[in-house]
C-alpha positions as CSV (number, residue, x, y, z in Angstrom):
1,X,0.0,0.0,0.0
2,X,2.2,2.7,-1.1
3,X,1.7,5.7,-3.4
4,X,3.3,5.7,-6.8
5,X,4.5,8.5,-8.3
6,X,6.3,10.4,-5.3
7,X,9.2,11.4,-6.9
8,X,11.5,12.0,-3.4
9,X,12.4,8.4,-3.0
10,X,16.2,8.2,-2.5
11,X,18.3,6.9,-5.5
12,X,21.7,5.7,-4.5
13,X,24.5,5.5,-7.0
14,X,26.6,2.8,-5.8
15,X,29.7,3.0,-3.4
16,X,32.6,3.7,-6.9
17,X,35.6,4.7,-5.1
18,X,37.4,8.1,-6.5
19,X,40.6,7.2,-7.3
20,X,41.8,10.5,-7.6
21,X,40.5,11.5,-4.2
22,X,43.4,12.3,-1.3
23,X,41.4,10.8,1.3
24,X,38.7,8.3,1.6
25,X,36.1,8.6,4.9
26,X,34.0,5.7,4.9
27,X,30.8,5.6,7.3
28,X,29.3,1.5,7.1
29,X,26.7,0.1,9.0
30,X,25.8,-3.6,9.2
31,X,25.7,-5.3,5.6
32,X,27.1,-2.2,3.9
33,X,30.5,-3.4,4.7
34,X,29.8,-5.7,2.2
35,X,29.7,-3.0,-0.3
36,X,33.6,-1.7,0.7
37,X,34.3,-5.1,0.8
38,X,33.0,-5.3,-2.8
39,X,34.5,-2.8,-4.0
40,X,38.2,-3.6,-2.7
41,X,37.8,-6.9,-5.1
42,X,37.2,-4.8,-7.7
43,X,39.0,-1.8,-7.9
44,X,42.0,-3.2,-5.6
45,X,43.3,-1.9,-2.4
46,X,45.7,0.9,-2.9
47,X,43.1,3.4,-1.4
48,X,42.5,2.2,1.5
49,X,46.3,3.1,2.2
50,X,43.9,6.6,2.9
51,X,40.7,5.6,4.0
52,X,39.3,6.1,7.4
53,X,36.9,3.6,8.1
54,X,33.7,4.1,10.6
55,X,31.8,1.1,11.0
56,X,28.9,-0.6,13.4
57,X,27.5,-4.2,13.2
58,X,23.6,-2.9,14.1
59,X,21.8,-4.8,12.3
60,X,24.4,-7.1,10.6
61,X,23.6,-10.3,9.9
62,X,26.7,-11.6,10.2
63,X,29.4,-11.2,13.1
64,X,32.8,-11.0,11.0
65,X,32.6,-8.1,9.5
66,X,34.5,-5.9,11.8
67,X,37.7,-8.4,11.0
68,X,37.2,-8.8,7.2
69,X,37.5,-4.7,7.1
70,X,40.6,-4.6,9.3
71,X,41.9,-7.5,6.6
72,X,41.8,-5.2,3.9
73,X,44.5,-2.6,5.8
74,X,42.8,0.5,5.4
75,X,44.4,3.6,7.0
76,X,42.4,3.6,10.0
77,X,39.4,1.5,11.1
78,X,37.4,2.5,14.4
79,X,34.0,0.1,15.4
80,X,31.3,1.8,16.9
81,X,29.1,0.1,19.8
82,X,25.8,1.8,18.4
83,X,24.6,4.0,15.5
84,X,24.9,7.7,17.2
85,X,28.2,7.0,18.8
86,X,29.3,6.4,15.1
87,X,27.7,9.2,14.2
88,X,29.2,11.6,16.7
89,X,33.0,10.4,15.9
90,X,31.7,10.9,11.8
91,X,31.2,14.6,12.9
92,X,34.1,15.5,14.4
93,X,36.3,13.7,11.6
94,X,33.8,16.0,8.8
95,X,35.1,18.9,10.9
96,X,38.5,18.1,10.5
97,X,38.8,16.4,6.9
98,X,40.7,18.8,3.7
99,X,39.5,19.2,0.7
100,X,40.3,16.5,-1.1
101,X,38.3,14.2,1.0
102,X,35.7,11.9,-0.8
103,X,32.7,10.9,1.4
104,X,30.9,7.7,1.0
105,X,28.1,5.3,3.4
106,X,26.8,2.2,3.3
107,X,24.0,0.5,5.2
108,X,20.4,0.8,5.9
109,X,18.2,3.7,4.4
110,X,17.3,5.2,8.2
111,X,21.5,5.1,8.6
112,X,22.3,6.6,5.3
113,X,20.0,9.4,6.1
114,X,21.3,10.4,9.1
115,X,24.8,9.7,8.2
116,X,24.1,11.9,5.4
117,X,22.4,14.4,7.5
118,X,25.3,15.0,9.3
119,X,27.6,15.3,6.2
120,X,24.8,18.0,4.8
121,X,25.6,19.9,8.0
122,X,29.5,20.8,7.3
123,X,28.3,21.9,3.5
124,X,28.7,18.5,2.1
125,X,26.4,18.6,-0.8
126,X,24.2,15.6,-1.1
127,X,24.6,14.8,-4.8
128,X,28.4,14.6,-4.1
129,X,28.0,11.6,-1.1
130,X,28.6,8.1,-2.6
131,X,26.1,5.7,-0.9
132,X,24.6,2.3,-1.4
133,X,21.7,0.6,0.4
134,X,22.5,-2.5,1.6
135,X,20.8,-4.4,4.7
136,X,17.1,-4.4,5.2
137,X,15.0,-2.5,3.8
138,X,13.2,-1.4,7.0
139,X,12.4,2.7,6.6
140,X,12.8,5.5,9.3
141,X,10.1,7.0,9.6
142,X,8.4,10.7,10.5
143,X,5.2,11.4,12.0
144,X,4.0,14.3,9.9
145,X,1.3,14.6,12.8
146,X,3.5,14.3,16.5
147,X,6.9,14.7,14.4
148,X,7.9,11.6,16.4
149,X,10.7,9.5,14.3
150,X,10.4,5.3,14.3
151,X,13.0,3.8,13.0
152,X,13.0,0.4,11.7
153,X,9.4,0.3,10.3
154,X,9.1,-2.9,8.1
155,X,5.1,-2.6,7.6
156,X,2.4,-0.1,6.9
157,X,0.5,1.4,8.4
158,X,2.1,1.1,11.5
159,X,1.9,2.5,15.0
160,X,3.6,5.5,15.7
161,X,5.7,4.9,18.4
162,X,5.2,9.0,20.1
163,X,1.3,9.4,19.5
164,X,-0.4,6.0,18.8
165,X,-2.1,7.2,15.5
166,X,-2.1,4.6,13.0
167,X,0.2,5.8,10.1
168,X,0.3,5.1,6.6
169,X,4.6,5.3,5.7
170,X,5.0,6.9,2.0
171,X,7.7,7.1,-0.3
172,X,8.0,10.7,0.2
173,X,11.6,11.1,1.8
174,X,12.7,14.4,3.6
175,X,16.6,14.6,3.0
176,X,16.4,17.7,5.9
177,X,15.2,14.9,8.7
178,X,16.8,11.7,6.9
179,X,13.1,9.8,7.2
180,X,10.0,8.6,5.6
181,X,6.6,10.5,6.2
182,X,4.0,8.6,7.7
183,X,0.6,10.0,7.6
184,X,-3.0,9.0,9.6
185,X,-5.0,6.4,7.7
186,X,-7.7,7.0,9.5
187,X,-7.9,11.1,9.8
188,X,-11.2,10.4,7.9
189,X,-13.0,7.7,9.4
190,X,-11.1,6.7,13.2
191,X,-10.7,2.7,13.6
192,X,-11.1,1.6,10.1
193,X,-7.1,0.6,9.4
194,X,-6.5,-2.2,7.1
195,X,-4.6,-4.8,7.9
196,X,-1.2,-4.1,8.1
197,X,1.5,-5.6,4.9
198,X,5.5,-6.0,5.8
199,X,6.7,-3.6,2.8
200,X,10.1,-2.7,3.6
201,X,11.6,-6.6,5.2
């Protein structure tokens, strides 16, 4: 149950490393160290000689792969315990990077959004970000109503988690809050929500 046409919806390009960058910040999350990974068997390892690697297992499926990126010798590679420590320590090294400095994330949509966000916030534009989605597909989501942010929605409509409405989660994406709006399926008529559908596993 979703509405076609919103033209919002996130398109990510890939994680293509820039060879000609003079550094390489890498913020991974879960399954997107799958895409470095990938990408070191393609376009081999000589930048990771000056990459700085952020990554956190949330979410990961598997255990290793914390120990397969320290096998490919980057420059530096710090694991997060959770998501906004990551975050925090991806801020301060935005604040001191140089020109020069390519910036590119990997993992769920709700961490790519914020790890985005905070990338937006020192100038960074948007369009300039490499990022691939890898993980599930599990949104973060916005209450247009409460302004309340869920994150790891996998069905709609859904709960919010702040207010209790029953929301319907769109594919209308706000780059400003990295999240999914979800709007009240039952403004109209109050009780009569269909049954929710896992969209987003």
């Amino acid at each position: 149950m979703l509405v076609a046409g919103i033209k919002s919806r996130p398109v990510y390009g890939g994680l293509d490393v820039d060879q000609n960058a003079r550094r390489h910040l890498f913020a991974l999350e879960g399954e997107g160290a799958l895409a470095l990974i990938d990408q070191a068997a393609k376009a081999g390892r000589d930048f990771l000689k000056t990459s700085d690697i952020l990554y956190v297992a949330s979410g990961s499926k598997a255990e290793d792969h914390d120990r397969k990126l320290a096998a490919l010798g980057p420059d530096s590679l710090w694991v997060a315990p959770t998501i906004p420590v990551l975050l925090n320590r991806f801020n301060v090294m935005l604040g001191q990077a140089r020109m020069g400095t390519r910036i590119y994330v990997s993992g769920t949509e709700g961490f790519m959004g914020q790890a985005m966000q905070v990338a937006m916030n020192h100038g960074v534009d948007h369009a300039s970000i490499h990022a691939e989605h890898r993980g599930s597909a599990a949104r973060r989501v916005q209450c247009v109503h409460c302004k309340g942010i869920t994150d790891n929605v996998r069905i709609s409509p859904f709960t919010c988690s702040h207010c209790g409405l029953s929301l319907l989660v769109r594919d209308h994406y706000s780059r400003r809050i990295g999240a999914f709006q979800g709007v009240c399926i039952d403004a109209e008529e109050p009780g009569t929500v269909p049954q929710p559908e896992e969209l987003f596993p």
